[in-house]
C-alpha positions, -999 to +999 in steps of 0.1 A: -559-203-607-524-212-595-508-188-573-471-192-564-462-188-529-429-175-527-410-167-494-408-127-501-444-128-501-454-147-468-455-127-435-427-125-409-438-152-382-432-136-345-433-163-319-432-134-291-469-127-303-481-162-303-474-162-266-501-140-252-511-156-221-495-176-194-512-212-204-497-206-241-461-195-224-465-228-202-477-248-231-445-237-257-420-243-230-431-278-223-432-284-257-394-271-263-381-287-230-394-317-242-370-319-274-343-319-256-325-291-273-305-265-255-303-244-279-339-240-291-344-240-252-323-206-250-340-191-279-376-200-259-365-185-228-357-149-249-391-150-263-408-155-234-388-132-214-402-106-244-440-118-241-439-121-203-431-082-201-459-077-228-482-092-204-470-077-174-465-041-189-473-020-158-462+013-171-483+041-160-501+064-177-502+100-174-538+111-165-551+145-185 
């Protein structure tokens, strides 16, 4: 059975989620530095501004 792939039916890839820890932040900016590009360097440093508040989400919560 051949089934086509087709781009309207593949998931939306979010790099913010693939950076859930501080190794894998570490490990993708090393990884983008390394290219040499400063634009896909300013890109990296908005998704990892995103996951870093992810991880560091101190917001209180109301006690009931």
């Amino acid at each position: 059975m051949n089934k086509k792939i087709t781009t309207a039916t593949l998931p939306v890839f979010d790099m913010v989620a693939q950076l859930d820890s501080n190794e894998a932040i570490s490990e993708y900016l090393s990884q983008v530095q390394a290219e040499g590009d400063s634009d896909e360097l300013k890109r990296a440093l908005g998704y990892v501004a995103k996951a870093y508040a992810s991880l560091t989400d101190t917001t209180p919560t109301a006690d009931k």
